[in-house]
C-alpha positions in Angstrom: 5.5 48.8 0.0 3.5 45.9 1.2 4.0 41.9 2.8 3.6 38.9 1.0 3.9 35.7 2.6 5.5 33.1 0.3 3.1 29.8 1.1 4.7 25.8 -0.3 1.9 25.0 -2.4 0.1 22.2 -3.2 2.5 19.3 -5.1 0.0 16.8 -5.8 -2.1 13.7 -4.2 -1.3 12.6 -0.9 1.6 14.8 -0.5 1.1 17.3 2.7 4.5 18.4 3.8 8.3 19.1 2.3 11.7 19.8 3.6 13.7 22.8 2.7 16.6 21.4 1.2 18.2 24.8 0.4 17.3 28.9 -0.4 18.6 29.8 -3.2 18.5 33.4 -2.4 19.0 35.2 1.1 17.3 37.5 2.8 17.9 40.8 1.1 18.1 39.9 -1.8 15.6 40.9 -4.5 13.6 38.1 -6.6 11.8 38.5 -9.8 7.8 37.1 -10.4 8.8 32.9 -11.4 11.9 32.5 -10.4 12.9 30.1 -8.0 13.3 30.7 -4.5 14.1 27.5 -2.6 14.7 24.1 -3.3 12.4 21.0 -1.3 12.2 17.5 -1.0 9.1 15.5 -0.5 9.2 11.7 0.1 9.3 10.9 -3.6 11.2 13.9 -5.0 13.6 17.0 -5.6 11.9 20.5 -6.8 12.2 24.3 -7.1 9.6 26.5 -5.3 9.0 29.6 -7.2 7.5 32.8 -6.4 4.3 34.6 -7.9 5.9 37.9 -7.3 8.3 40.0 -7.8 10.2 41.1 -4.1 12.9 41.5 -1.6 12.9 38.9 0.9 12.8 40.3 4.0 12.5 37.2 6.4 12.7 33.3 5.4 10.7 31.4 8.1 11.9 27.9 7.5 15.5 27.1 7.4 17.7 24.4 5.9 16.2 21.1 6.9 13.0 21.8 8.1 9.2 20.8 7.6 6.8 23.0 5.7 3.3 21.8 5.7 0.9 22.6 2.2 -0.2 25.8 2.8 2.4 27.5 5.4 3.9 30.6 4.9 7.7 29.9 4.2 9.4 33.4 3.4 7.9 37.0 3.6 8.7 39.1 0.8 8.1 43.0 0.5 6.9 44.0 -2.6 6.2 47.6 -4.9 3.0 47.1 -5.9 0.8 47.4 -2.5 -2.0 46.3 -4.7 -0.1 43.1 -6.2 -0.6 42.0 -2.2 -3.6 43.4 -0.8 -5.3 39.7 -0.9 -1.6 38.0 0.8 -0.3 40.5 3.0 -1.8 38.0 6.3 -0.9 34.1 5.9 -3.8 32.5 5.0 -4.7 29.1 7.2 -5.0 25.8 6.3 -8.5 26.5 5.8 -8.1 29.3 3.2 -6.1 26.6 1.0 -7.1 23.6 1.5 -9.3 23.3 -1.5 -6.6 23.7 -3.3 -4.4 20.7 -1.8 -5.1 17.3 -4.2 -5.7 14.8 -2.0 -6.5 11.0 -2.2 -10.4 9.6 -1.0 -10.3 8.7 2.5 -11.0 5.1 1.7 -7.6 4.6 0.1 -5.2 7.0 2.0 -3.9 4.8 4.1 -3.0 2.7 1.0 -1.1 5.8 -0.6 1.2 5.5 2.6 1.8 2.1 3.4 3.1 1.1 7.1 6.5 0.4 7.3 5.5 -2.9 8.7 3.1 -5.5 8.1 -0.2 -4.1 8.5 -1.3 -7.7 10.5 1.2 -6.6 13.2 0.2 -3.0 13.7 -1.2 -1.8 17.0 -5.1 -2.4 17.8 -4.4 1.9 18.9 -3.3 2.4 15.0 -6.0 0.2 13.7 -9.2 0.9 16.1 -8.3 5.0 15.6 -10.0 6.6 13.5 -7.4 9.1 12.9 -4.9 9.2 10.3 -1.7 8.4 11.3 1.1 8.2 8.6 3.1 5.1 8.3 6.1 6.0 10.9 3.7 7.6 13.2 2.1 4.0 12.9 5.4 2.5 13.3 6.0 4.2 16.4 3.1 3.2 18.2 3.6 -0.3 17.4 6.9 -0.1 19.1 6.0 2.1 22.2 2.6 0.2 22.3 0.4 3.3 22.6 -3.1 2.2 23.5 -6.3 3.7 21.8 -7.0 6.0 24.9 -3.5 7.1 24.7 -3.5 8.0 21.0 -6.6 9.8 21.4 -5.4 12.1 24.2 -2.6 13.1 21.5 -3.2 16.6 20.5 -2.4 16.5 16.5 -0.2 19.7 15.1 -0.5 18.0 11.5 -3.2 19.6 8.9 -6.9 19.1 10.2 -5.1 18.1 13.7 -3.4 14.9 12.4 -0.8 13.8 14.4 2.5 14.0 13.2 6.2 12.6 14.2 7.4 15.0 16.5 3.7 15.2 18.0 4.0 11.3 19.2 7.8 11.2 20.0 7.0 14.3 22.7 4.0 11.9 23.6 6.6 9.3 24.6 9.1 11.4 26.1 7.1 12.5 28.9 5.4 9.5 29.1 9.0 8.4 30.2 9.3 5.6 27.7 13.0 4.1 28.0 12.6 2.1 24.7 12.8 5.7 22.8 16.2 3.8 20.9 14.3 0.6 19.9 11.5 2.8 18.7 11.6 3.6 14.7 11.6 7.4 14.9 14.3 7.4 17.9 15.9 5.3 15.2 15.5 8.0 12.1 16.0 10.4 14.5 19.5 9.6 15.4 20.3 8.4 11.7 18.7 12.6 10.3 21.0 13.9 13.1 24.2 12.3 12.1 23.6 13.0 8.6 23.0 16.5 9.3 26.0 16.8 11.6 28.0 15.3 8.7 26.6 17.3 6.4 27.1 20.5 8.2 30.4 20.1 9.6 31.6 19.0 6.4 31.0 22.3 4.2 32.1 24.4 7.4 35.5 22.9 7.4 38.1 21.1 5.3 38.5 18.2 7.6 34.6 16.9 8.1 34.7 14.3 10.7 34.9 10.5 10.8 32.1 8.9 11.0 32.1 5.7 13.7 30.2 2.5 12.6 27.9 0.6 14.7 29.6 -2.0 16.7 28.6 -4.7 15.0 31.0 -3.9 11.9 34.4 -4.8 12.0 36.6 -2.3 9.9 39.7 -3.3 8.4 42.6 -1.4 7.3 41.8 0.9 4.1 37.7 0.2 4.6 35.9 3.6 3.8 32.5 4.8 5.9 29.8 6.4 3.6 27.3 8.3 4.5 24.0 7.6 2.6 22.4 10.6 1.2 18.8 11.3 1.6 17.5 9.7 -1.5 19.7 6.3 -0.7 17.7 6.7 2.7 14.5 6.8 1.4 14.9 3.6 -1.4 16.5 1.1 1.7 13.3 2.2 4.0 10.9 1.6 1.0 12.5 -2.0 0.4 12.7 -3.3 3.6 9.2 -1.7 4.1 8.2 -3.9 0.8 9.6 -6.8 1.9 8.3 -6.6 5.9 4.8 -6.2 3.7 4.7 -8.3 0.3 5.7 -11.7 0.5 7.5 -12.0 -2.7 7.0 -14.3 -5.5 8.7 -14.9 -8.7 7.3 -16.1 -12.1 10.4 -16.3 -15.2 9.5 -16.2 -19.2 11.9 -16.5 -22.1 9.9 -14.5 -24.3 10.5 -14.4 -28.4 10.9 -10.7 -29.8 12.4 -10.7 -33.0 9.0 -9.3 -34.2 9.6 -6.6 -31.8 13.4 -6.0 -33.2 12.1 -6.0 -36.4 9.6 -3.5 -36.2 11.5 -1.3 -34.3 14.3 -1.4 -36.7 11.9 -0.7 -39.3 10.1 2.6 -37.8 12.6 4.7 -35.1 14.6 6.1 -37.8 11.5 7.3 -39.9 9.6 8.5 -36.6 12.6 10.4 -35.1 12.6 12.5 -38.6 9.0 12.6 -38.2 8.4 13.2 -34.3 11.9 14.3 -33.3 11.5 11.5 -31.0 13.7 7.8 -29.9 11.9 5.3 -30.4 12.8 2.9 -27.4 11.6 -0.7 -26.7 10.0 0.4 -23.4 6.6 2.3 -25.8 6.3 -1.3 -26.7 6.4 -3.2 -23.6 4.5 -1.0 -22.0 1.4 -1.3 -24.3 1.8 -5.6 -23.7 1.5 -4.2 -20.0 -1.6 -2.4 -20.3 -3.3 -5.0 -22.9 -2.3 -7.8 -20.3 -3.9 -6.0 -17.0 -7.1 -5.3 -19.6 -7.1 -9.1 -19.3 -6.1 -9.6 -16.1 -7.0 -6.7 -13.6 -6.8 -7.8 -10.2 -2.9 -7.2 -11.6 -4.1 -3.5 -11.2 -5.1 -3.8 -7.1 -3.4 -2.3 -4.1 -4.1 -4.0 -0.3 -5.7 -2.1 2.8 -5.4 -4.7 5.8 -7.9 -7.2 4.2 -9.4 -5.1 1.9 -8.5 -5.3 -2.2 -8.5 -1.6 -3.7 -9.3 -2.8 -7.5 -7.8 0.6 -9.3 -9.7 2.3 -12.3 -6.6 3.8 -13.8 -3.6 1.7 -15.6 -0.4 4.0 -14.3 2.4 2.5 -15.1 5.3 3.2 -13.6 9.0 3.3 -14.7 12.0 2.7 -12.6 14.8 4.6 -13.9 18.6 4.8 -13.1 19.9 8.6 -12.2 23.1 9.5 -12.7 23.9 9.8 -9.4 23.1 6.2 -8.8 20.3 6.7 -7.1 16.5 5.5 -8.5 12.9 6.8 -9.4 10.4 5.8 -10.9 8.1 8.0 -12.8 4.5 7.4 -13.5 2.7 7.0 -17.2 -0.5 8.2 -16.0 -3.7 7.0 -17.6 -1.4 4.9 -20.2 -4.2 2.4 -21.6 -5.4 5.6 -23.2 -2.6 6.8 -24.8 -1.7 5.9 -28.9 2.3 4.2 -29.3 3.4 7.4 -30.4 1.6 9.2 -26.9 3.2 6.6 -24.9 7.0 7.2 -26.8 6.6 10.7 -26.0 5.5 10.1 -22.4 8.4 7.7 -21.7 10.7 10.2 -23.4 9.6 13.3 -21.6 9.6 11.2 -18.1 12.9 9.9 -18.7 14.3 13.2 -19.7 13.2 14.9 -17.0 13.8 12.6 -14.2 18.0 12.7 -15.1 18.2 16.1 -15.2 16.0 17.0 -12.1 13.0 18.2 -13.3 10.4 16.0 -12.3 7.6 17.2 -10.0 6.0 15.8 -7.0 3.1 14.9 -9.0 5.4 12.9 -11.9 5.9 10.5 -9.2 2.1 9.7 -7.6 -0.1 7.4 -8.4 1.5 4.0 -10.1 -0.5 1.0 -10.4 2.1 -1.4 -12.0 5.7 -0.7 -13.1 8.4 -2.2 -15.3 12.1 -2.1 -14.7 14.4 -2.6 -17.8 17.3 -4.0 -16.0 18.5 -5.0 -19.8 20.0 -1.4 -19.7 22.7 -2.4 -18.0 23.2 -5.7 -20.0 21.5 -7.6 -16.9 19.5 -10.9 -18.3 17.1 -10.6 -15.7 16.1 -9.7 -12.3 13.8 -10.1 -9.3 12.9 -7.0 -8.7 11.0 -5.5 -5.7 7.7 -4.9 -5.6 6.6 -0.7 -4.9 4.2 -0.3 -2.3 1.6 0.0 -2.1 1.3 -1.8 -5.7 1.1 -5.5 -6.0 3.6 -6.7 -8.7 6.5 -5.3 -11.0 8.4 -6.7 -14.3 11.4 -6.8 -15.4 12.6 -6.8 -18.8 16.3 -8.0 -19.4 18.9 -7.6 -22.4 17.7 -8.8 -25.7 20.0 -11.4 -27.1 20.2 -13.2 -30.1 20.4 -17.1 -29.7 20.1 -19.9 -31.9 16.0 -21.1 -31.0 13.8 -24.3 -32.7 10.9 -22.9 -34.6 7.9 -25.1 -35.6 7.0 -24.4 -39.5 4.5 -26.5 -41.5 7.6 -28.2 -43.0 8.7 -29.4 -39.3 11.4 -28.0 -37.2 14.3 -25.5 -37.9 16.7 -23.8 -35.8 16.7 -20.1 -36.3 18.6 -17.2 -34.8 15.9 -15.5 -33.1 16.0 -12.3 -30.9 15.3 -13.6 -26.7 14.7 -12.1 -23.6 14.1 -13.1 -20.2 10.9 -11.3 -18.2 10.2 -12.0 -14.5 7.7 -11.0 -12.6 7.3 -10.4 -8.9 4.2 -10.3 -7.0 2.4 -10.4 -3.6 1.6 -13.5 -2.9 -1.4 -12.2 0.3 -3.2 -11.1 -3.4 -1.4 -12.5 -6.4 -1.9 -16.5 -6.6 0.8 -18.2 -8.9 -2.0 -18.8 -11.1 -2.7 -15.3 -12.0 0.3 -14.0 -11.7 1.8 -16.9 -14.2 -0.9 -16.1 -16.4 -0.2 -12.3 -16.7 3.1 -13.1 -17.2 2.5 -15.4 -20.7 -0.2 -12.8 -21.7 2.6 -10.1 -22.0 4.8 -12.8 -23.7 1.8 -13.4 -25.9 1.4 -9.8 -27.2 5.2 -9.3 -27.5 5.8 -12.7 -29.3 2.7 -12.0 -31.8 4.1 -8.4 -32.3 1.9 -7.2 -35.7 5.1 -5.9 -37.9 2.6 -3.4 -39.6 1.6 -1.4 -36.4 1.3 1.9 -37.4 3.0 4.8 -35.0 
């Protein structure tokens, strides 16, 4: 019999820690070699952890709710084969595995995790430090107003001593700060607690208690308090976070498709017999996506304080509509280099796996641009907003047939034609209406001008 020390491995760029959401085994019992151990939830999504090797677990060292950084031993397991551990029976540090942790240039880190305010009103301590501080660290410093000598003094817990939430809210506690409630962590700290004491209470007993509102909510008779889950918790602080950073703009196009009906209509019975695949409008809007930031790519930028990050890649995100109402939006990487066909299967695949909860960290890194198809839900467009730390997003509403003047050589008709409304938001510190009008009619362009041969 030997140890082996279950480690959370590496689940893509810029992602260093995960909570435990929830074992799915206890200790004693005995696990076999790929099967899933415990459940986790990083900032962008749900997975399963599993093991390398077969076991009984004989301790779990992180429990329900709490942080795990890349690398850190979460459960020790006793195994048969003495051999099968011989290279894991001691926890290997941070510097044993940190080759093997995908991370992001330094240059652009801090524009994988954008401040949850606007970077012009951070703290000279955030902005002067040459530490890495994530984006509610950040936030809380602002608040406290920790000066540079201050932050320095700070001894980091995080990987390669970064310095991490609870490391700057013990800062301020014995620094005897009495603005801990205005502070933003004080602030997620007493919104985590009374979710987990909902939580909690509420599977230990058949009458989970009521939650109070804040008093500047009036209740009325038959009003109902909900508590948001974690998810819900993450969107609102990544939309106010946009809007505190992006001031949003707006462009609309009524854009012509009945080419793109057409086609369609033509080709997704023949390529689902052929590729077992649906073939969806979104294969086709995404490819006017791509072609259009070929023509315009300061589209395809991200913002650092005054800095433009010009991205190489075209990843194009896609919001998409659980079941549980909740959203996510997975990430078409490298799509510029995909055929129409390798973009429907993508899209498929994505969306597939995103409703039933099997989309990995990595599925959900990296966007450039994304595209919301609020027409799903019959809506005729939207103003969507914008995902930081990109700099625009489309939406694409219902298509709806409508009676439409067409110029022919013989003069004008009215035709039925196939219409749909496109807006486009953008951040205006970056994205000039010029440009961003301009991308706009270029994706109308390529839709409009839809070849009806294109092969798939």
């Amino acid at each position: 019999m030997a140890e082996y020390k279950l480690l959370l491995p590496s689940m893509g760029e810029g992602v260093m820690e995960a909570t435990i959401i929830s074992w799915l085994f206890n200790e004693g019992d005995f696990i076999k070699e790929d099967e899933s151990v415990v459940e986790i939830a990083t900032d962008k999504v749900d997975s399963d952890v599993p093991t390398p090797v077969s076991g009984k677990i004989i301790k779990i060292l992180k429990q329900k709710d709490e942080v795990a950084k890349i690398g850190e031993a979460i459960a020790i397991l006793e195994t048969e084969s003495a051999s099968q551990d011989s290279v894991t029976t001691e926890p290997k540090s941070y510097e044993e595995v940190k080759d093997q942790i995908v991370q992001p240039e330094p240059e652009v880190m801090k524009t994988l995790e954008q401040p949850l305010s606007n970077y012009s009103n951070i703290s000279s301590a955030s902005q002067s430090s040459d530490l890495y501080l994530s984006p509610l660290v950040k936030s809380i410093v602002q608040e406290e107003k920790i000066t540079d000598s201050e932050l320095k003094s700070i001894k980091g817990s995080g990987l390669e001593g970064r310095i991490t939430k609870e490391d700057i809210l013990g800062f301020v506690k014995n620094r005897g700060s009495k603005s801990e409630s205005s502070s933003v962590g004080a602030f997620e700290n007493s919104r985590v607690a009374e979710s987990k004491s909902f939580i909690e209470d509420g599977n230990n007993s058949s009458n989970p208690p009521t939650l109070q509102p804040s008093k500047s909510f009036q209740l009325n008779d038959g009003d109902e308090i909900i508590q948001m889950d974690r998810v819900r918790k993450i969107i609102a602080d990544a939309m106010v976070n946009s809007k505190h950073t992006s001031p949003h703009v707006t462009s609309f196009i009524e854009a012509d498709v009945t080419n793109v009906v057409e086609w369609r209509n033509k080709n997704k019975n023949a390529y689902q017999k052929r590729d077992g695949e649906k073939l969806t409008f979104m294969p086709i809007f995404v490819r006017a996506v791509v072609k259009a930031i070929q023509d315009f790519p300061m589209i395809n930028v991200s913002v650092d304080g005054d800095k433009i990050i010009k991205k190489k890649n075209i990843n194009i995100g896609m919001a998409t509509a659980l079941p549980d109402g909740n959203l996510i939006v997975p990430v078409i990487k490298n799509a510029d280099q995909l055929s129409l066909s390798g973009l429907a299967k993508a899209i498929n695949d994505l969306a597939y796996r995103a409703r039933n909860k099997k989309l990995t960290p990595a599925d959900t890194q990296g966007a450039t641009y994304t595209i919301s198809n609020v027409g799903t839900f019959g809506n005729l467009m939207g103003t969507p907003i914008i995902p930081q730390p990109q700099v625009a997003i489309l939406a694409v509403g219902a298509i709806v047939k409508k009676p439409a003047v067409i110029e022919t050589e013989f003069g004008d008709v009215i035709a039925i034609r196939q219409k749909m409304f496109m807006s486009h938001s953008y951040d205006h510190r970056v994205v000039d209406g010029s440009l961003g009008g301009m991308f706009l009619k270029h994706v109308n362009d390529y839709l409009e001008n839809w070849d009806l041969n294109t092969e798939i």
